[in-house]
C-alpha positions, 0 to 999 in steps of 0.5 A: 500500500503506497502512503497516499493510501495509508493516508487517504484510508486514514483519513477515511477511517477518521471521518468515520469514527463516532468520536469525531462525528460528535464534535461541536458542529458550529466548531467544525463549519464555523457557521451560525445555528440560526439564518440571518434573513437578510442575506437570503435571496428574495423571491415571491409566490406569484398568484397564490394570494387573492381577495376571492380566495382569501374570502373563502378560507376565511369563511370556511375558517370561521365554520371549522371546530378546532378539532377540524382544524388541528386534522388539516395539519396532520398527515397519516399514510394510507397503510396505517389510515383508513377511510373510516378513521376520517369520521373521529380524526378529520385529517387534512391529508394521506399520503402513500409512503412507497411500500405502502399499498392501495386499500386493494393490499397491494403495493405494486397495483394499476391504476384502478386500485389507486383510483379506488383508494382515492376516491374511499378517502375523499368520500368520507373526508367529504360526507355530510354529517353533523359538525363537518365541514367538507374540506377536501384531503389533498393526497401525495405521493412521491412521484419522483421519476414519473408516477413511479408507484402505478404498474404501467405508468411511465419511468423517467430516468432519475434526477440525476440523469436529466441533470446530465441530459441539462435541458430544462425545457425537457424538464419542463415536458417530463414534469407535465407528463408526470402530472398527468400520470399522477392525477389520472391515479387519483393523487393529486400532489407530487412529493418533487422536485428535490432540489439538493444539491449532493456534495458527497457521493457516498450520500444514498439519495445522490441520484434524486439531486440533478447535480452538484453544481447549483448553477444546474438545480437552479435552471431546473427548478421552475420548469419543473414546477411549472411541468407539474402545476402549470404556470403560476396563474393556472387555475382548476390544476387537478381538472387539467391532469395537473398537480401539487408539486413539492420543492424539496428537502428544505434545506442542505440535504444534499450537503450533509457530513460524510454524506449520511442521510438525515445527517448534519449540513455543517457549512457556513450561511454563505455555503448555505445560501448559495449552493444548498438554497440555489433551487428554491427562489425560482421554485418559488418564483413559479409557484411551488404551491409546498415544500418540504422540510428537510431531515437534516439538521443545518449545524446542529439544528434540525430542519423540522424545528429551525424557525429561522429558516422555515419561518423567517426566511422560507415565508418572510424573505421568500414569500413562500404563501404556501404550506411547509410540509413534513418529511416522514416522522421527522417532526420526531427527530427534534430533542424534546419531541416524539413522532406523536407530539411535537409541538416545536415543529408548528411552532418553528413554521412546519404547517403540516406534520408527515406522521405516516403511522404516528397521526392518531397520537400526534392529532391528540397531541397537537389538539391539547398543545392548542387548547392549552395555549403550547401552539398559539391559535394564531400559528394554527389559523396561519397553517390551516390558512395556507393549507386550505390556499393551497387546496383551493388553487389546486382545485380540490373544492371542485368535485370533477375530475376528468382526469381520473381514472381515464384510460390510456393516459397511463404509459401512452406512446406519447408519454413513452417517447418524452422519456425515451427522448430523455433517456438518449439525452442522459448518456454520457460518452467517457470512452470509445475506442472506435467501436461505437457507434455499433453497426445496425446489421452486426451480430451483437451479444448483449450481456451482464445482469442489468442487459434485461432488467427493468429493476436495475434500470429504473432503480430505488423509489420504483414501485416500493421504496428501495425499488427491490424485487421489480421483475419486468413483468411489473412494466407492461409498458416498459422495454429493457436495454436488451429489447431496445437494441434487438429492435434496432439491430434486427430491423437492418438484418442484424441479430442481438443474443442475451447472454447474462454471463457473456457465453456464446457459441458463434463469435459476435462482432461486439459484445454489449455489456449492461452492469451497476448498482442495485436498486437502492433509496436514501440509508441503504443506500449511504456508502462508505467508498466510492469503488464498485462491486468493491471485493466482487468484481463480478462485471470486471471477470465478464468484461475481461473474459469477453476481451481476452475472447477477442471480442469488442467490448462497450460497456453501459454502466447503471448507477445512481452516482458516479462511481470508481470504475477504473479497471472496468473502464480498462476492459472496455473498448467504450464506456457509457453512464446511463445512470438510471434510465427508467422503462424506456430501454430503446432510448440506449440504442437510438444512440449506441447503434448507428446505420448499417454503414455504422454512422450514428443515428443521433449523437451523444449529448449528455454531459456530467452533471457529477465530476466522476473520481478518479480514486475510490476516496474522492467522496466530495471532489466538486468543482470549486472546492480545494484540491479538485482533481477528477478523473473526468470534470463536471461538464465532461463528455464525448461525442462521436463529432468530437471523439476522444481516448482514455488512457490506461488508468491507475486500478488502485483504488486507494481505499479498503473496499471492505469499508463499503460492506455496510449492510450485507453480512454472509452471502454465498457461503461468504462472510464479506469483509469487514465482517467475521462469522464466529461461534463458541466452540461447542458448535460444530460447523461444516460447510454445506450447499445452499439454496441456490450456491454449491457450498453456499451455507454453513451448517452449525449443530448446537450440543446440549447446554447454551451457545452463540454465533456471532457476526460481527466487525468493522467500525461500528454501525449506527442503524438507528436511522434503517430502524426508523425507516422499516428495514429489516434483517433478512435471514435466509435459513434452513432448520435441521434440528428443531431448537429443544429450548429458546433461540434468540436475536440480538445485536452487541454494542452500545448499551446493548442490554436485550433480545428478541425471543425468534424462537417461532421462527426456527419451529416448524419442518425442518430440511426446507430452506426459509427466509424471515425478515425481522423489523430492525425496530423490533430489536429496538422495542426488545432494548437493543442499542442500534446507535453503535452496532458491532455485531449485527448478526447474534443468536443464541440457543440453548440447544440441542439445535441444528440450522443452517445459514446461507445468507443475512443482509439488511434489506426493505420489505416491511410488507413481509417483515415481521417481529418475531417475538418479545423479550419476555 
């Protein structure tokens, strides 16, 4: 290891240590906890506020109970809320979170169940009974990248792919589409457009911001409020398949330390302003009609309880007539506070609190803070106020909806083209070598694991939250990267062959290779290095088996960030970012494959909005920062009008890749570093076939009297946050004894003082292989400290016991998660 990596790893090393992360926040940024209002930019919030509409809320106003009002600043989720609950708890919102199913049970429903489920909702909310005002529900989704919930709706590629495409008049087009899609399901507000402005790579949602550069959030920003609602002074917006659109997360989610979500922005006012605050003045020039606070804190204070900016700056400088919106359970995160009562977060200027699964408790809570004077009445009349502004302008009080439920809006051919035309605008060109474009009428193989997977191509927030088990099934409408280049080769006489492991039996003309990172959403997706598949370079085996068969290779790279891929660039003979590109595959071939002379059909436009790194450890290496020394500069990209080589590139990566393994603990018969598989040496240990690997399981007897295996290593993990989000703890299992007494779950580290009693998980037939999946929060609930985890993976039998493990990893499914048991 040569001294700049020792450094570069003991730097890595010192930026995670616990110690240093709880250092004096102001300390370390220098900067300020509360926002001068001054410095801020102006901005207004044209044609929001009028007489006519003013006079109808008040009216409305005077008729509602204060129960009535309290509801409308309550927000509950769909899977914890149902119609009828709208009777005793008159709530002004619902939102369906993104595992979170129809009232049909489930979450990867077409658009009739969504209809539905709207329609149930708003029945209620609005039936004539004794002391009701009918005050419509405004209901939200996070329609991101299209309505990206719906089967059969369009995907658009990810944020950070448009940002590379940088044409905001495009923009402008997927926001209408993705507006009409959204109301025709029945919401009618649009959780986007996120305007952070990533600074860490390493950051799981880096792929929801369009760039680190401001100067392109900022161009952004309006045209895709304005492709959502219309222009400012649009009027009856649900009637004409618009909606609600939400600037988002308000402020410095993208610059948070050590690129952790929810983590802390520690930068000075100045750093705030002009990087992090880029977005919003002309999100709100156009007429955002919501915003969203954000998570993170800025030094030290959270968002959800920072009056200065919600209030002082958001509405009093900016304008904002609005409402500020919650993020989910976030108003919990302040000291003092809890996701069901949280008086801090009104007070600080948060009009509405996203308490998904906490609304019953919060609704009570808020109801006796105002009664007792904790929430002033005014602040209450100021936040229903603007609440029912908003509803009003978005046409909530007009009961048609022609949009609704109307056929053939949902994935048409002219919606399908916007996004296809953005998927060919977003690739970016980093190598060619002279075998692209590929000849329409030559024989392609096309391989590797995302070659025919809408999963992989369109990434986390598709259909559930972290946008796992996506089978192309589910995206009737959709064609992959593989379909899109057969079509294109097959109509010039040529032919294209999938081969997922690059196999081939007639030699090809080129190869097309289709690999990256797997579906992933913020927390699961935080990363410790920059390297990928660090300590499983399956892609760079198949590229290299495929070069060394003589055959010429393009490799066409997913992923949701820039990422070190020197040593694949090196097997490759060109090499594309694609980043996410959603469901419309053919957008990849309209540019990879030419004529049959091999002259390009188009040419490639889009140029990196993310500097790309030259080592594994250039987390935050952004153009203006100190020391800025990419492998490939914000603004790069090659064209096939102005070609260009790279040469041979250093395959150091200049990091420990096992500080990237943070979520998957035995795989393949595997303990992947950092992590250690251990047991007391009672327990007899073979290595057996697992469900799906030769030799992909280990086998543990447990004698008679108590014994444990632990997995464990590396720095400590905070899982905290995973909890708060409903992951869990996936065990893939095989029972070859039935337990003769209890077998328990537990973590080690911290204050780790409890277990989980799984011992219904191990009961049953023995000799067939299962899968559970327990909530992190139930190790929480059973005592065990999740803030400082050095062992993620403890049981404990009393024996006499048999099982196998074949693989344990942290993973999102709360629909088929469980708690097994209580500590008793």
């Amino acid at each position: 290891m040569r001294l700049g990596t020792k450094l570069l790893l003991a730097s890595t090393i010192l930026y995670a240590t616990p110690a240093f992360a709880q250092q004096s926040p102001t300390a370390l940024s220098g900067g300020p906890t509360v926002a001068d209002p001054a410095k801020w930019p102006r901005a207004a919030s044209p044609a929001l506020v009028d007489r006519a509409t003013e006079k109808m809320v008040a009216d409305l106003m005077a008729k509602m109970s204060l129960e009535q009002k309290v509801g409308q600043l309550i927000q509950g989720d769909i899977a914890s809320v149902k119609p009828e609950d709208l009777r005793k708890y008159p709530l002004g919102s619902i939102l369906a979170g993104g595992n979170s199913p129809p009232l049909s049970g489930n979450d990867r429903s077409p658009q009739a169940d969504w209809v539905a489920t709207a329609r149930a909702f708003r029945a209620v909310a609005m039936e004539p009974r004794p002391g009701n005002v009918a005050i419509p529900l405004i209901f939200g989704v996070d329609a991101v990248h299209g309505n990206n919930n719906v089967i059969g709706a369009v995907i658009f590629p990810h944020n950070i792919g448009l940002g590379a495409a940088n044409d905001p008049a495009l923009i402008r087009r997927i926001g209408e589409v993705t507006a009409v899609e959204t109301a025709a399901a029945g919401p009618d507000w649009a959780f986007g457009p996120t305007l952070a402005v990533p600074q860490d790579d390493r950051w799981g949602r880096s792929y929801e911001g369009y760039s680190e550069d401001p100067a392109i959030v900022r161009s952004f920003a309006g045209a895709m409020v304005r492709g959502l609602q219309g222009d400012p002074t649009t009027t009856g917006r649900i009637q004409k398949g618009k909606v609600a659109a939400s600037a988002k997360h308000f402020l410095g989610d993208g610059g948070t330390f050590n690129g952790i979500d929810q983590g802390d922005t520690r930068v000075s006012e100045a750093e705030l302003i002009a990087i992090h605050g880029a977005g919003y003045p002309p999100a709100i020039d156009a007429g955002t009609l919501t915003v969203m606070a954000s998570y993170n804190s800025w030094n030290g204070v959270k968002m959800h309880g920072n009056k200065s900016l919600l209030t002082d700056v958001l509405k009093g400088r900016m304008g904002f007539q609005g409402f500020v919106v919650g993020d989910w359970n976030g108003h919990g995160q302040i000291p003092g506070c809890t996701p069901t009562d949280c008086a801090a977060t009104f007070n600080a200027g948060l009009d509405m609190a996203m308490a998904p699964d906490s609304w019953k408790g919060l609704f009570e809570s808020t109801l006796k803070h105002v009664k007792d004077g904790t929430i002033p009445m005014s602040r209450l009349d100021d936040a229903v106020r603007r609440i029912l502004r908003v509803k009003a302008k978005l046409g909530l009080f007009d009961p048609a909806r022609p949009i609704e439920g109307k056929a053939g809006v949902l994935g048409s051919s002219a919606h399908r083209a916007v996004a296809r035309e953005a998927v060919a605008k977003s690739l970016v060109l980093l190598k060619n070598e002279g075998v692209l474009p590929v000849k329409a009428g030559a024989k392609v193989l096309v391989a590797g694991p995302g070659a025919d997977s809408m999963g992989m191509q369109t990434g986390g927030w598709t259909l559930s939250w972290q946008g796992d088990g996506n089978g192309n099934e589910l995206f009737p409408n959709g064609e992959t990267i593989y379909a899109g280049i057969r079509k294109a080769v097959e109509a010039a006489g040529g032919t294209a062959t999938l081969s997922a492991d690059g196999t081939f039996t007639a030699q090809p003309d080129v190869a097309i290779v289709v690999f990256g990172e797997q579906p992933y959403a913020e927390m699961r997706g935080d990363i410790r290095t920059l390297e990928f598949q660090p300590g499983d370079k399956q892609a760079l085996g198949l590229l290299r088996k495929l070069k060394n068969a003589g055959v010429p290779v393009v490799s066409v790279f997913l992923s949701g960030r820039p990422l070190w891929t020197n040593p694949e660039i090196n097997a490759s003979d060109a090499f594309v970012a694609a980043w996410l590109p959603g469901s419309e595959g053919g957008g990849v071939a309209d540019v990879l494959v030419g004529d049959a002379a091999g002259k390009p059909r188009a040419d490639f436009k889009g140029r990196l909005s993310f500097s790309w790194p030259k080592t594994a450890g250039q987390f935050a290496n952004n153009k203006g920062k100190p020391g800025y020394d990419p492998l490939f500069a914000l603004g790069h990209g090659l064209t096939y009008a102005k070609g260009g080589t790279v040469p041979v590139l250093s395959e150091e990566a200049g990091i420990d890749p096992s500080l990237g393994n943070t979520g998957t603990f035995f795989a393949k018969g595997v303990t992947p570093a950092p992590f250690s598989f251990a047991t007391d040496s009672k327990v007899a240990r073979k290595t057996v076939d697992g469900p799906q690997t030769q030799e992909g399981a280990q086998q543990l007897t447990w004698p008679s009297g108590p014994a444990t295996l632990r997995i464990g290593g590396g720095d400590p993990l905070d899982l905290t946050r995973e909890a708060n989000g409903d992951l869990s703890l996936q065990i893939s299992y095989r029972v070859d004894r039935a337990p003769a007494g209890k077998v328990r779950l537990s973590m080690e580290g911290g204050a780790n003082k409890g277990t989980i009693d799984a011992t219904s998980l191990f009961t049953g037939a023995t000799g067939t292989w299962r899968t559970a999946k327990v909530f992190l929060k139930c190790y929480q609930s059973n005592g065990v400290d999740l803030s400082k985890v050095a062992a993620p993976f403890v049981l404990q039998a009393t024996g006499p016991f048999g099982l196998s493990i074949a693989d344990v990893r942290i993973v999102s499914d709360p629909n088929a998660s469980i708690c097994p048991g209580a500590q008793p």
